[in-house]
N, C-alpha and C positions, 0 to 999 in steps of 0.2 A: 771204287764206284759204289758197292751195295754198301759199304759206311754210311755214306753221308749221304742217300738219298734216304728220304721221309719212309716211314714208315708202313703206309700203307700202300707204298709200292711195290712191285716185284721185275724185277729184272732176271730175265731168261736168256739162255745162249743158244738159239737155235740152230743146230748142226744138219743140214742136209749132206750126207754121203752114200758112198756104193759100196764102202768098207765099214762095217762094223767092227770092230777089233775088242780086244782084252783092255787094249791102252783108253779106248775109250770108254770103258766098263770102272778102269781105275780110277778115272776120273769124276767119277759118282753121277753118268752120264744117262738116262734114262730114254727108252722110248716110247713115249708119253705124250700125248695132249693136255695141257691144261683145259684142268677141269673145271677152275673155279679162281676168282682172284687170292681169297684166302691162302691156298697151296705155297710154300716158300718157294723162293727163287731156285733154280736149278738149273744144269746142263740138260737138253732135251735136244735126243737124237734121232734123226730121220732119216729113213734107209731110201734112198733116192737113185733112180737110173738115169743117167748123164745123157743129154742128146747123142753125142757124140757115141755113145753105145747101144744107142737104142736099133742092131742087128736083130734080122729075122731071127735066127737063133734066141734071142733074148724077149723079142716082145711076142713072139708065136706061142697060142695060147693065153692071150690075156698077160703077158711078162710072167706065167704062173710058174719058169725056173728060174726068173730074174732074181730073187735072192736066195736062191738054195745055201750059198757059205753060209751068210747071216744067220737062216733059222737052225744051220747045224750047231753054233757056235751060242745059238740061243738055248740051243737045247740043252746045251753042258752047263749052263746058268739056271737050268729049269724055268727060263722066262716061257710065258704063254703066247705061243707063235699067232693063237686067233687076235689077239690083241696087238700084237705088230702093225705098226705104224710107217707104211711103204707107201711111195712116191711114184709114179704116179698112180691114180686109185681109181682104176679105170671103167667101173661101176658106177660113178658118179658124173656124171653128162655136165655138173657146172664145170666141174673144173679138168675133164681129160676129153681130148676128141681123139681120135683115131689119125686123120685126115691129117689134124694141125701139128702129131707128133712124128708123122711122117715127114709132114712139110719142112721142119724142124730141122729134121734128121737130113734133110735134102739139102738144105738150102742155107742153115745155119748152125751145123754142127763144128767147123771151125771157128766159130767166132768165140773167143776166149772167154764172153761174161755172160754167154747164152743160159745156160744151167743157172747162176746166180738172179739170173733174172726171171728164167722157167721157174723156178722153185715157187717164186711170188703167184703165182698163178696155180700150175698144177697141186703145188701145196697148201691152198689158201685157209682150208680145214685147219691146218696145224698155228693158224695167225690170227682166228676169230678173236681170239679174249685180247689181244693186245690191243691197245691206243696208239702205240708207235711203234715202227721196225727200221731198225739202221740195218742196212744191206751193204757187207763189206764181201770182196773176193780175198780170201787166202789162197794163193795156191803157189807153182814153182815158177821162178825167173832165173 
């Protein structure tokens, strides 16, 4: 795919997950916002909390221990935790409510494409610089 498209494009893989791992670190996987179109194409990964886990335990306090693994795991990379790039950003009123990630969590936290399609939303920050976004679900069947 990045062969044979024109040059002054850039094609991004954008990863929403709740797992940051090694294996995605191997994969020359960053987490980053595009800054600018110049930037080459890259893996960019996003530390996101799934409806589906969005428990008092997790969102009490702002989600402020919702990624305690990640930034342990950051830390052994010496990445810069203020820089960390997490899902939902709940200082920001366009894109997180309170209310609606409750609702969420109430009412459609079984529904299999819910996260793939929250992401579009509570994420939106992470999609300014694109023109286009193909939205696929990977997950287990």
């Amino acid at each position: 795919m990045l062969r044979g498209q024109p040059p002054t494009w850039r094609t991004d893989f954008l990863i929403f997950t709740y797992n940051f791992s090694a294996e995605f670190r191997s994969l020359g996987c960053i987490n980053r916002i595009r800054q600018n179109k110049e930037e080459p194409s890259i893996c960019r990964l996003f530390l996101y909390v799934p409806v589906q886990f969005r428990l008092p335990n997790i969102t009490e306090n702002n989600f402020k221990h919702a990624f305690d693994d990640a930034k342990g795991l950051a830390k052994i990379y010496n990445d810069s935790l203020e820089q960390m790039v997490t899902i939902p950003i709940i200082n920001d009123s366009e894109t997180f409510d309170l209310k609606r990630s409750e609702s969420l969590y109430v009412n459609l936290r079984a529904y299999g494409y819910i996260d793939s399609i929250n992401t579009l939303y509570e994420g939106y920050n992470t999609f300014k610089m694109y023109d286009f976004v193909l939205r696929t679900d990977i997950g287990k069947n």
